[in-house]
DRENTOR-441387 format. One record per residue: x, y, z of N, C-alpha, C in turn; residue in one letter. Coordinates in steps of 0.2 Angstrom, whole numbers, plus 5000, padded with zeros to 4 digits. Last residue first. Layout:
<atoms>
XYZXYZXYZA ...
</atoms>
This chain:
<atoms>
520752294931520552324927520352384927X 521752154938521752244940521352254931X 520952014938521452064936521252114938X 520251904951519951954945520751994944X 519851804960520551804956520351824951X 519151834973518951814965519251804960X 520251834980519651804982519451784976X 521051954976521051894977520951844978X 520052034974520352034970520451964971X 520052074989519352044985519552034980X 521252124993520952064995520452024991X 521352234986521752194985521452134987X 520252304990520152294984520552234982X 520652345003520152305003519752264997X 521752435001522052345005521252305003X 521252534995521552484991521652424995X 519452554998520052564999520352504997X 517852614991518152554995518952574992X 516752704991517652714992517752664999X 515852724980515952684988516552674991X 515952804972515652824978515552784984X 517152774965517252824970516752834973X 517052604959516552664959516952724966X 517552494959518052554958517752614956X 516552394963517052414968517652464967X 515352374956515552434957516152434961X 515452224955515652254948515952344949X 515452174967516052184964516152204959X 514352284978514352224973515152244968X 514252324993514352344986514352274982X 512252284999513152284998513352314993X 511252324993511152335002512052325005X 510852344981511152374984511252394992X 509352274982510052264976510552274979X 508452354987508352314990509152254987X 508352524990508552464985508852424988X 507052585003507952575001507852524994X 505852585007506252635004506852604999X 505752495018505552475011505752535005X 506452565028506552495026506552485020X 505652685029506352685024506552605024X 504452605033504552645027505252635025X 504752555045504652505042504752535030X 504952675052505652645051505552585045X 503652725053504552755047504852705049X 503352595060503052615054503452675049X 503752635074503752585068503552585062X 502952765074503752775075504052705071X 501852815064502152795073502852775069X 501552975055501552885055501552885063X 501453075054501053065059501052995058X 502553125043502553145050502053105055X 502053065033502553035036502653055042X 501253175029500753085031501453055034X 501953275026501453275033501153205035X 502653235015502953225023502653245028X 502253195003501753165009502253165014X 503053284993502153304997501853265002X 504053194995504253254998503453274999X 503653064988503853094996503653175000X 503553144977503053114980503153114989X 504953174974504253224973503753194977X 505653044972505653084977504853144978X 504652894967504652974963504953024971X 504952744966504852774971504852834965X 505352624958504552634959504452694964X 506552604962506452634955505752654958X 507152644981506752584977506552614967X 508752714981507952684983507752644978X 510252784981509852714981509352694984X 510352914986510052884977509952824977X 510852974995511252934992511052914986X 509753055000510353094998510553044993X 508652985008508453005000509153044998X 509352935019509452885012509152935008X 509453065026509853045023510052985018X 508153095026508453145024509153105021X 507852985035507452985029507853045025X 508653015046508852955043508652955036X 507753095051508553135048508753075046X 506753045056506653095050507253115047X 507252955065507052945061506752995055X 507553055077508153015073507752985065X 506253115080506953145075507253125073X 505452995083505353025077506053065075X 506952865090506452925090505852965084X 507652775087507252775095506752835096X 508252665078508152715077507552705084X 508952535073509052545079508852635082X 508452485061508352475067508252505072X 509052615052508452625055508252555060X 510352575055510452615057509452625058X 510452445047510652435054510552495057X 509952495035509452455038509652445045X 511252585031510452615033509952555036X 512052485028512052565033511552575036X 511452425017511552405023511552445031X 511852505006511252485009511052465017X 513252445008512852475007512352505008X 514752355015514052365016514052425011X 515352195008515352275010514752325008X 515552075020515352105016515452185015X 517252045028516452065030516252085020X 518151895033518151965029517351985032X 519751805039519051855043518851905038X 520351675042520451725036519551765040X 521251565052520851575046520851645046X 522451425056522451495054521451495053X 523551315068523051345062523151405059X 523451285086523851285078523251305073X 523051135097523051225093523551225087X 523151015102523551065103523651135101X 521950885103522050945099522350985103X 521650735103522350765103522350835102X 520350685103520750695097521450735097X 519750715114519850655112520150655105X 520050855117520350805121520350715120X 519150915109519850905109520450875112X 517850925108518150875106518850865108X 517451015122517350995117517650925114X 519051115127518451105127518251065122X 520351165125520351105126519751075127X 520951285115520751255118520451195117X 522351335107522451255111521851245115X 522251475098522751435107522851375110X 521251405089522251415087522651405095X 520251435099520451355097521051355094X 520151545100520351505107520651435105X 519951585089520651615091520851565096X 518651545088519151535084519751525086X 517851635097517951555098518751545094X 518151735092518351735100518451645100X 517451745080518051755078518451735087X 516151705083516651655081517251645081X 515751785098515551755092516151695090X 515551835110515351725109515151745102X 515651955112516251905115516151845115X 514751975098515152015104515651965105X 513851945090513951885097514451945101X 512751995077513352015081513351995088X 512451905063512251935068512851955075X 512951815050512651925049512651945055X 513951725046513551755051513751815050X 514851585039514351635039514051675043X 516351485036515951485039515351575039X 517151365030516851425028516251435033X 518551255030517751255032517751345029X 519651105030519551175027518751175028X 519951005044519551025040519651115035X 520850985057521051005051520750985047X 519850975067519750905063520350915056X 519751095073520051035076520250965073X 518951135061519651195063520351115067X 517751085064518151075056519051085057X 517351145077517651085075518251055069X 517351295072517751265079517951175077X 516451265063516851295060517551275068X 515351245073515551195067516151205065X 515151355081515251275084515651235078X 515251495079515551465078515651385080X 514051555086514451565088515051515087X 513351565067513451585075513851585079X 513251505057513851485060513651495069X 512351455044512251495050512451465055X 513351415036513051465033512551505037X 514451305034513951315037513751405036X 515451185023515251255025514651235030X 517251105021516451125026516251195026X 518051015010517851095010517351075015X 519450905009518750935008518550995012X 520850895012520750945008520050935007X 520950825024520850895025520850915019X 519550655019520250725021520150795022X 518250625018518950595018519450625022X 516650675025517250695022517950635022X 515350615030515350645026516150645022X 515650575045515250525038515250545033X 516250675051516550605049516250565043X 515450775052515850795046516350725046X 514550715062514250735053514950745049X 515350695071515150665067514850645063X 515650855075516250775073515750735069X 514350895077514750905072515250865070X 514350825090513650805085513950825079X 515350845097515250795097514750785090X 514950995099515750985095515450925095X 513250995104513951005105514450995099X 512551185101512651095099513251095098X 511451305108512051275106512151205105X 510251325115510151305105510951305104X 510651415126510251375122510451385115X 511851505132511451435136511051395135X 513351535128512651535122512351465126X 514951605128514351555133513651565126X 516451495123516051555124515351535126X 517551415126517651485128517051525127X 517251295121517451335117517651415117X 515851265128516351245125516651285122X 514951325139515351375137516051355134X 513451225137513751305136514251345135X 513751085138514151115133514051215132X 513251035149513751055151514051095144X 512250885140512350935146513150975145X 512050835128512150905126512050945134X 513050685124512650715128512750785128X 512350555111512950625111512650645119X 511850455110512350435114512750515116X 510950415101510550445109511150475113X 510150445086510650465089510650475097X 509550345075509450365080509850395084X 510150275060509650355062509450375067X 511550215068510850215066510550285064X 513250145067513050195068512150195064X 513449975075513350015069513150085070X 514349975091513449975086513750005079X 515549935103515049985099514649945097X 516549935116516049915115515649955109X 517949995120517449995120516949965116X 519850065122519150005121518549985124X 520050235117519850195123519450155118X 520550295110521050305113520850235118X 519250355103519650425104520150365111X 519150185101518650245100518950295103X 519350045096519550075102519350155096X 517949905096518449945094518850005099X 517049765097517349785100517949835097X 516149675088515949745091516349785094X 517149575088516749615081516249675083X 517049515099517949565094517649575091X 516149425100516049505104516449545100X 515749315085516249345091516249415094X 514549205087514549265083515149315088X 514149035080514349095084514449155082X 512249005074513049025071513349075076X 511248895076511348935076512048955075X 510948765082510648795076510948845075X 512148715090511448715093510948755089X 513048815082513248755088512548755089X 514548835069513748825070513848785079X 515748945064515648885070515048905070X 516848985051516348995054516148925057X 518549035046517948985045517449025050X 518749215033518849145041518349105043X 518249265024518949265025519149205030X 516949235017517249235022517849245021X 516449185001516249265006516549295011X 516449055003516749104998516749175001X 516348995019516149015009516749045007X 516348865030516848885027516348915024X 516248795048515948785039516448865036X 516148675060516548725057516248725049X 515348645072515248625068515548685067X 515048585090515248645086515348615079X 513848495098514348505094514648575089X 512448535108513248555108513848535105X 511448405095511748455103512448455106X 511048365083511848345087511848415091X 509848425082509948385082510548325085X 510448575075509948575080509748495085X 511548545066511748555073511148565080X 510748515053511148445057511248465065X 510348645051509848595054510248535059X 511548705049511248715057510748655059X 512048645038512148605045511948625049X 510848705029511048615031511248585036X 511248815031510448785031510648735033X 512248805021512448845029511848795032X 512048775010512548735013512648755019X 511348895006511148825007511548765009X 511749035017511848995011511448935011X 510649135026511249095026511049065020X 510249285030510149255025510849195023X 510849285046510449325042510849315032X 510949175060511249205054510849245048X 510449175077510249165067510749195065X 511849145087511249185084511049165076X 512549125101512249095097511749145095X 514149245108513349215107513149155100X 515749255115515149225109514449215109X 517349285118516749285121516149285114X 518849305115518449245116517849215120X 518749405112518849355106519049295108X 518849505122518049495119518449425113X 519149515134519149435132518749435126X 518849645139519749605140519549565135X 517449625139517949695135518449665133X 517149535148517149535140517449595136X 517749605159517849545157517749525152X 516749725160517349725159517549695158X 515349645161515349695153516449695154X 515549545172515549525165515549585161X 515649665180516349635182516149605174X 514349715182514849755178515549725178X 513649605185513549645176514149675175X 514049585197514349535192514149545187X 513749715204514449695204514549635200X 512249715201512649775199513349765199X 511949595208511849595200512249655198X 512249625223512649575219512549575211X 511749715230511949725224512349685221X 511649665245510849665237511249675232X 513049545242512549585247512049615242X 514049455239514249545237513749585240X 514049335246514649365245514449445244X 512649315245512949305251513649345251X 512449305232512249385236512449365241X 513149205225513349275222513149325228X 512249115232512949105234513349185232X 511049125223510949145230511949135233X 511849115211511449175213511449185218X 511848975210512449035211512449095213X 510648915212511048925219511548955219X 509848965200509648985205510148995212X 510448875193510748955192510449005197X 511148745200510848775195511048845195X 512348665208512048665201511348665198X 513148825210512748785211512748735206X 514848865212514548875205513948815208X 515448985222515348905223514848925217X 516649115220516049105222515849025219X 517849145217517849095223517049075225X 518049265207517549285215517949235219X 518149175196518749225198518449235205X 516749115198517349085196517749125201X 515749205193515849195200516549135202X 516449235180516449265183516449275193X 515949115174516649135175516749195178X 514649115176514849065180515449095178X 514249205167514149235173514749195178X 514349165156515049215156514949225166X 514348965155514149045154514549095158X 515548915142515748905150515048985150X 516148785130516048835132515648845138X 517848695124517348695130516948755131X 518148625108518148705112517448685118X 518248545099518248535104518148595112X 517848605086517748545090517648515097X 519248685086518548695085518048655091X 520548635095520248635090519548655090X 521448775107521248695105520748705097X 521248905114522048885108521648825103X 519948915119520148935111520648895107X 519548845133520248825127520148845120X 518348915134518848905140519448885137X 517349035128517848975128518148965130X 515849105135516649105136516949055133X 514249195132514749125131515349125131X 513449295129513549255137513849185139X 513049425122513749395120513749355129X 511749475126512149425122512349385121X 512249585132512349545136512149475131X 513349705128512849675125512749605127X 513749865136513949795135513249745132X 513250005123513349965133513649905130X 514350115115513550075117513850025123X 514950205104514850165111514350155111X 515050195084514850215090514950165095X 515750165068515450145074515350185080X 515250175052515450235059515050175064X 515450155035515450125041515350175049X 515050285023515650255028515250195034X 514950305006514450315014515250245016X 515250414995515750374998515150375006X 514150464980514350474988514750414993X 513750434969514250474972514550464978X 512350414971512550344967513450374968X 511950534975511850484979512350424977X 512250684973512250604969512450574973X 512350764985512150794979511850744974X 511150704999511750704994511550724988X 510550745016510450735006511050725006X 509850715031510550725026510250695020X 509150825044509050795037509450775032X 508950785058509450825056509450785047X 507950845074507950795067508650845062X 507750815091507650865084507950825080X 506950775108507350745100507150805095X 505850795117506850785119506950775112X 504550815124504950835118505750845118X 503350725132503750765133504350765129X 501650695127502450685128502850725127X 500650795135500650775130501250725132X 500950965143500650905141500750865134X 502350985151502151005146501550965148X 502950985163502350995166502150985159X 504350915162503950875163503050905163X 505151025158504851005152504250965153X 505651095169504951105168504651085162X 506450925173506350985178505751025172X 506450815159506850825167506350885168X 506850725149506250715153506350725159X 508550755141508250705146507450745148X 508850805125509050815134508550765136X 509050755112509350835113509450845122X 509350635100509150675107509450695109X 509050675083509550655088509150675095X 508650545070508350575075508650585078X 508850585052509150555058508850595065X 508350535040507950575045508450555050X 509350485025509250465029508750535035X 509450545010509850485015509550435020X 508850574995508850575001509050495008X 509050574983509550594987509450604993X 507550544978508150514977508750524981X 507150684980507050634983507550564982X 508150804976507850744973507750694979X 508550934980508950894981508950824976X 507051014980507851054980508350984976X 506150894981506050974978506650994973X 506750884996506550814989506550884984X 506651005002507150975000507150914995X 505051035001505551064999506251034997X 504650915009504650905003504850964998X 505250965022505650885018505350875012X 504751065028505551065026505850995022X 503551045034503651105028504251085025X 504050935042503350925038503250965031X 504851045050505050985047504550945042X 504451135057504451155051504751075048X 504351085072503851135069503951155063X 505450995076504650975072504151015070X 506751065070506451015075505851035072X 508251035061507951065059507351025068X 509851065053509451035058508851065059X 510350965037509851045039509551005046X 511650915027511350915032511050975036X 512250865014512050915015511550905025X 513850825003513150795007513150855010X 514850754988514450824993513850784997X 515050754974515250664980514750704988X 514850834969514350774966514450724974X 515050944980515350914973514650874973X 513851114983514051044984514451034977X 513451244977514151234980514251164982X 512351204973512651224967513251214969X 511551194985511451154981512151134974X 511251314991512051254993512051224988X 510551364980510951404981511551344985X 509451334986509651314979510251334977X 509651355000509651284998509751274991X 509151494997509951465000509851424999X 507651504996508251534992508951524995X 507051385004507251364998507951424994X 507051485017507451425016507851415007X 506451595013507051585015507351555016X 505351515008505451545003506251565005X 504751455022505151425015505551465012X 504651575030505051515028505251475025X 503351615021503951665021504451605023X 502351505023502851525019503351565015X 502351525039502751445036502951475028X 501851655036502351635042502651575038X 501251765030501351705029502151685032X 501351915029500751875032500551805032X 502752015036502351985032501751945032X 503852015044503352065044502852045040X 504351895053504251895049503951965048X 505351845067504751865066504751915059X 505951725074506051735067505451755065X 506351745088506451805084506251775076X 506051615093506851625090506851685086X 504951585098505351575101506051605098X 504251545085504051605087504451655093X 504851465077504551445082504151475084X 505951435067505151485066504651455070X 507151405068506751365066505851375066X 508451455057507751465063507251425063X 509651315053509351345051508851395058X 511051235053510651245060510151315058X 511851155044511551205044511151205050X 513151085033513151085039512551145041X 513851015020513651075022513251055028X 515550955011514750945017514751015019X 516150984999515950915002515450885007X 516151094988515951084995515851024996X 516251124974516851134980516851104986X 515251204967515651134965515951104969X 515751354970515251324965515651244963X 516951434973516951364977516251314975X 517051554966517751504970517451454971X 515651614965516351604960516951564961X 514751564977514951534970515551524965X 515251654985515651614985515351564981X 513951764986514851784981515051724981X 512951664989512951684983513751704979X 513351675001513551614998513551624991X 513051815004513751795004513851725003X 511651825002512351874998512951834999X 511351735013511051725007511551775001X 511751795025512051735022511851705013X 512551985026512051925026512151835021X 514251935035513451985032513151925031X 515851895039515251935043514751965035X 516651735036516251795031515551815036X 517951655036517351655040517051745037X 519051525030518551595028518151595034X 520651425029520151465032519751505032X 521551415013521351465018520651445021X 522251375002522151335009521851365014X 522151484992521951414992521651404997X 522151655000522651574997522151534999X 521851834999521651764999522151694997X 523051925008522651915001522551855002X 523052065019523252015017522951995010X 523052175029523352195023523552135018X 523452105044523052135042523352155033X 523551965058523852015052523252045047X 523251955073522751955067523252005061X 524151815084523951885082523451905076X 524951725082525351785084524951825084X 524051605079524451615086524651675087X 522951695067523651645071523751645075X 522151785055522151755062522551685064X 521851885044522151845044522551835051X 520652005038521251985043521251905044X 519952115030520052035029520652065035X 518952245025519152235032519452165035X 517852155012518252215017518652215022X 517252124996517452105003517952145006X 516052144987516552154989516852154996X 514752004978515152064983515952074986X 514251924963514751944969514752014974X 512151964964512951974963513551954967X 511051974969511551884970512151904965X 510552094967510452054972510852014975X 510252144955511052124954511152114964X 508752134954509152164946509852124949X 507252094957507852044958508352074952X 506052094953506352174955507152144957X 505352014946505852054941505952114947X 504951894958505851924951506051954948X 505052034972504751984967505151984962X 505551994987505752024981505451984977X 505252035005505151995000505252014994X 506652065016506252095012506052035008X 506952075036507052035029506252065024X 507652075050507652125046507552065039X 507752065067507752025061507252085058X 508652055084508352095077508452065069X 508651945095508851965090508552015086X 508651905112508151945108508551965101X 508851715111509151785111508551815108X 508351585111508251635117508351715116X 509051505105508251515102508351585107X 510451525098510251535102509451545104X 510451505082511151455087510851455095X 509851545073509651495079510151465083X 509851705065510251635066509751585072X 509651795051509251765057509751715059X 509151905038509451855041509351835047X 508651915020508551945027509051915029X 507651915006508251945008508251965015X 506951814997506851835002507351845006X 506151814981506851794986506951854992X 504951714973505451764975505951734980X 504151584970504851624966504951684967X 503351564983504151534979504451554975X 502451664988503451704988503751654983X 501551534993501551604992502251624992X 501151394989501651424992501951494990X 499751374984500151334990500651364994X 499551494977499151494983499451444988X 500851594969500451524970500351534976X 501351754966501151714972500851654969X 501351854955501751804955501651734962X 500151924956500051874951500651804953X 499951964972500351974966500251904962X 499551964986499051974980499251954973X 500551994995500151924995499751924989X 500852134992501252084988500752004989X 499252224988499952194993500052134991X 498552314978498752264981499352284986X 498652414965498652444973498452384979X 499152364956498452374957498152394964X 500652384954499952454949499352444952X 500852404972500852364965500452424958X 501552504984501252454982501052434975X 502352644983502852554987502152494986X 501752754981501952734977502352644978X 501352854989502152874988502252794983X 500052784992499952854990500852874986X 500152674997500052674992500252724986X 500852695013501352665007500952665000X 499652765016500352805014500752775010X 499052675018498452715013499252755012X 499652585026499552565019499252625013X 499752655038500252655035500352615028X 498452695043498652725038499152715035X 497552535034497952555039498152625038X 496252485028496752505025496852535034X 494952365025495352415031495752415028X 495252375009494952335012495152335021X 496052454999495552475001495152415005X 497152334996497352415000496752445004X 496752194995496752234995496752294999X 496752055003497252075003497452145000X 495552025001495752005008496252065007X 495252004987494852054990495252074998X 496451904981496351984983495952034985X 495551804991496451824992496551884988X 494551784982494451804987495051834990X 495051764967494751814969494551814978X 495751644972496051684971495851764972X 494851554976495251564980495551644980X 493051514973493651554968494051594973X 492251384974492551444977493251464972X 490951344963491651314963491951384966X 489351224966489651284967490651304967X 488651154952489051134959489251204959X 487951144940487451154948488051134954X 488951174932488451124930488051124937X 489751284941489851244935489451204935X 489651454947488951404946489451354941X 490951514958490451514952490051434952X 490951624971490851584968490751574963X 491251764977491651724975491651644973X 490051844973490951874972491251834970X 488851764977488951794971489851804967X 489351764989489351694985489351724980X 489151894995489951864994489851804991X 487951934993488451964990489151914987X 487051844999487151824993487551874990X 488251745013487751815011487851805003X 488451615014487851615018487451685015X 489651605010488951575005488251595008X 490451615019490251665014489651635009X 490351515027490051585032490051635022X 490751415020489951425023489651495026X 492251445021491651425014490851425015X 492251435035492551495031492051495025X 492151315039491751355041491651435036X 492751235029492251225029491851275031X 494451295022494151305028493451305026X 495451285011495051265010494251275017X 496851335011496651255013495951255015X 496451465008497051435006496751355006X 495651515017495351495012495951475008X 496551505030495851485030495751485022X 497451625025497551545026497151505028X 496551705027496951705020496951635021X 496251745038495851745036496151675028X 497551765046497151685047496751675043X 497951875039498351815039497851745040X 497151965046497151935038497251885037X 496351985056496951945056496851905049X 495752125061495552075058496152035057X 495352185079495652165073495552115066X 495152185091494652155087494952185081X 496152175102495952245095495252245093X 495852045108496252135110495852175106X 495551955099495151985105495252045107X 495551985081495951985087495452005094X 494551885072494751955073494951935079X 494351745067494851805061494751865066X 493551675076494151655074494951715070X 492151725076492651745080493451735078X 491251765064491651705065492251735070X 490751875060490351795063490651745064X 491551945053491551975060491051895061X 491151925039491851895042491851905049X 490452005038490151935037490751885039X 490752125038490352095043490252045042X 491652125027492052135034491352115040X 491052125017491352065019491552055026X 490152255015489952175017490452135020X 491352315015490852335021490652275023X 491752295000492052275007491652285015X 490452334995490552284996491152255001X 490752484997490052435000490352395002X 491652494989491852494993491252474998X 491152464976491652414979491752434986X 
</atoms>
């Protein structure tokens, strides 16, 4: 066998593609995903030698049939370059009975490697930029023991105007914002809220390479998935029936992310792609090649579609130059209405001499106002029609008119400039045909929006109108990318919710934008985040917003502060230790770490201390990433929280305010 890997590796080196220029490496990953989808060159360069045809082909009727899987384990076994730090993980026992890597496992599908596992980690996108630490395990399902159990929640304070009270209990109406991981902690908020959520709202990584969501594993799009999917199934459960679900997401996983959520949600429940534009074709985006990339995508499901209460939402929009008919005597009869173009009213009010054509008022318009005379009578008619919209009108086809409707525009094409009044059933108020066509009043566009009369549109799957300059430090806190304004969350949780008694989650909050909004919208919201913002995380935003600030929406909505919410953390376990071997800077720190997870007892079952203990001269000569990657994989991947079954376990000594809370929370009796 071992030959035989000898062969492969040289027949694999004839392809430049699979080894690193630096290292000259092999680059598994490429290799794999090349015979995954099938790679021509890939299936030719092995057929070329009669070992590897032999291995991995078979003869059916005179066709040759490649045998993916046998090959993806050849790729993927221990003995095929082995590294030291795989010929260690073998030796102490962290790889499979068949001395594989996980990519290998029975349980993997070659489309989408991990789906039935679960992919324990976290990551936020609020900031692509930030250097974050990302930390995440794949778990195959029979090691999944008590992972997605409730957890115990700790450290809860209760935030107001006066201050953070402390020693509190969960209520109904309460405000949540929950520190750990997001996958554990919607998990616990099944027991309360499985059913309960009206919108869900999520700004996922979007596994750019740009965003830290760097993976340790060998399948990039499908380690995302698998982290996607295991939350999604999971919102899924916390949506009501009436529920919608919104994932923003931008073009590098979008392709990956829409037939999982059909998948997830049902194709059937799917809404809408709504397209939003994110900035302008400005400064160094211009040098890209190609077109220049301004718009991300924001995916809305619904639990039951045939459920869901879909809204009306109008939006601004420019003056609609269309509308270019004025009635001069509304009060009077139909009939009789004299109508007048909007311009010539316009150079009216001026004193400006109406030619008689359109060409002489024009030349008369720029004697008075000079080259910008069109600048000065566009925008005197957009505010002119604003004032007068009912009684400002266009002539336009009507869209699917009646048979009695049909009849008189014909009659109207024929009898020029007579108004023609008509009536249905369907109408509340008559209708006027003039010249084929059916008038159409500006007042049906016109509404007043946070206070102000304006001009709108039906709301589209296009979004251009939100603008995301200037919004880095809404909210009091700064994040000078991948932040989204207040604006774009108002109006997802407009389309989505009725009242303040619907529920909003988000689940990677970051520096709280959603949960800020929800807050201003007296909204109940939930909000999530494992990673640590300092002085732009949520709990800072929050607080700003109970003070009254005035960033963002809040000035079009009147917001003067007030509120509350409720601040808890997971309770760490396990966990200790994964933030602790992060941030681990040395072999000694890292030796005394290993001493100390093997104390507590929570490691992996597959593990024999005994083992370790003989290969602590192969541990001593790892590299410094490599222990750290060890005790990562060390730990029981279960117990990274307490979990609420143990909470009266004395060796977690979790304390009574902390017990009282959680209690609460899950509204469990003292046992």
């Amino acid at each position: 066998m071992a030959n035989f890997f000898q062969i492969l590796e040289t027949v694999l080196k004839k392809d430049t593609r699979f080894f690193s220029k630096d290292t000259n490496a092999l680059l598994r990953n490429k290799v794999y995903e090349s015979a995954v989808n099938m790679d021509a060159a890939l299936i030719k360069l092995l057929l070329s030698n009669e070992e590897t045809k032999k291995r991995f082909f078979t003869d059916v009727d005179g066709i040759l049939i490649f045998d993916k899987v046998a090959f993806g384990w050849a790729v993927n076994n221990y003995q095929f370059l082995p590294d030291s730090y795989t010929r260690f993980k073998n030796r102490i026992g962290l790889a499979d009975s068949n001395g594989d890597l996980i990519s290998a496992s029975n349980d993997v599908v070659l489309s989408f490697p991990y789906k039935d596992c679960v992919l324990e980690g976290g990551q936020t996108k609020e900031d692509q930029k930030r250097d974050e630490v990302f930390y995440n395990a794949v778990l195959a399902p029979d090691e999944v023991d008590r992972l997605l159990y409730p957890k115990v929640l700790v450290n809860a304070k209760r935030y107001t105007q006066k201050g953070a009270e402390e020693g509190i209990t969960f209520k109904d109406d309460d405000n949540l914002i929950i520190k750990g991981n997001n996958l554990l902690a919607i998990s616990s908020l099944l027991k309360r809220f499985e059913g309960k959520i009206k919108c869900i709202y999520i700004d996922p990584p979007y596994n750019t390479g740009g965003d830290s969501f760097g993976y340790n594993d060998r399948f990039n799009h499908s380690s995302w998935l698998t982290f996607m999917k295991n939350r999604l199934e999971i919102s899924k459960k916390m949506l009501s029936s009436e529920g919608g679900i919104f994932v923003h997401i931008d073009y590098h996983e979008l392709g990956y992310l829409l037939p999982l959520m059909d998948e997830i949600f049902g194709k059937e429940n799917c809404i809408q792609i709504i397209t939003v534009k994110t900035s302008s074709p400005a400064g160094f985006k211009t040098v890209n090649p190609g077109p220049i990339e301004v718009t991300e995508y924001v995916l809305f499901y619904t639990r039951q579609k045939d459920k869901f209460n879909f809204k009306k939402i109008f939006v601004p929009t420019e003056y609609d130059g269309n509308y270019d008919l004025y009635i001069e005597n509304i009060e009077d009869n139909p009939q009789n209405w004299r109508l007048e173009k909007l311009y010539n009213v316009i150079y009216k009010l001026n004193d400006i001499k109406i030619g008689t054509t359109w060409q002489q008022s024009a030349k008369n318009a720029k004697e008075k106002w000079g080259n910008y005379w069109k600048v000065i009578r566009d925008q005197q008619i957009a505010e002119f029609a604003l004032k007068n919209a009912d009684k400002i009108v266009s002539v336009r086809d009507p869209q699917d008119p009646s048979t009695g409707l049909k009849a008189l525009l014909e009659q109207s094409k024929t009898e020029r400039d007579q108004i023609f009044v008509y009536s249905s059933t369907d109408r509340t108020e008559d209708g006027y045909v003039l010249n084929g066509g059916a008038l159409s009043f500006y007042s049906s566009k016109v509404k007043t929006i946070d206070g102000v009369l304006t001009s709108t549109e039906l709301l589209t799957d296009l979004w251009t109108d939100i603008s995301w300059d200037g919004i880095a430090k809404e909210g009091g806190v700064t994040l000078k990318k991948g932040k989204k304004p207040e604006k774009l969350i108002r109006r997802i949780i407009e389309i989505t919710t009725d009242n303040n008694r619907d529920i909003f989650l988000d689940f990677f909050s970051g520096s709280g934008t959603t949960c800020a909004v929800a807050h201003k919208m007296r909204m109940r919201y939930i909000g999530i985040e494992q990673l640590n913002y300092l002085n732009n995380d949520s709990i800072v935003r929050l607080s700003n917003v109970i003070n009254g600030d005035n960033s963002g929406i809040s000035k079009n909505i009147n917001w003067q502060g007030g509120g509350s919410f409720v601040y808890c953390e997971l309770a760490k376990c396990n966990q200790h230790f994964v933030d602790k071997a992060l941030a681990v800077k040395n072999d000694k720190e890292a030796a005394s770490l290993l001493e100390d997870v093997l104390k507590t007892g929570f490691i992996s079952h597959k593990i024999f201390l005994k083992d370790i203990s003989e290969a602590a001269d192969d541990f001593a000569e790892l590299a410094l990433e490599d222990k750290k990657r060890f005790i990562l994989e060390l730990l029981d991947k279960n117990m990274l929280y307490v979990n609420l079954c143990d909470m009266n376990d004395n060796d977690f000594l979790i304390n009574e305010a902390d017990k009282k809370f959680t209690k609460s929370f899950y509204n469990t009796e003292d046992k």
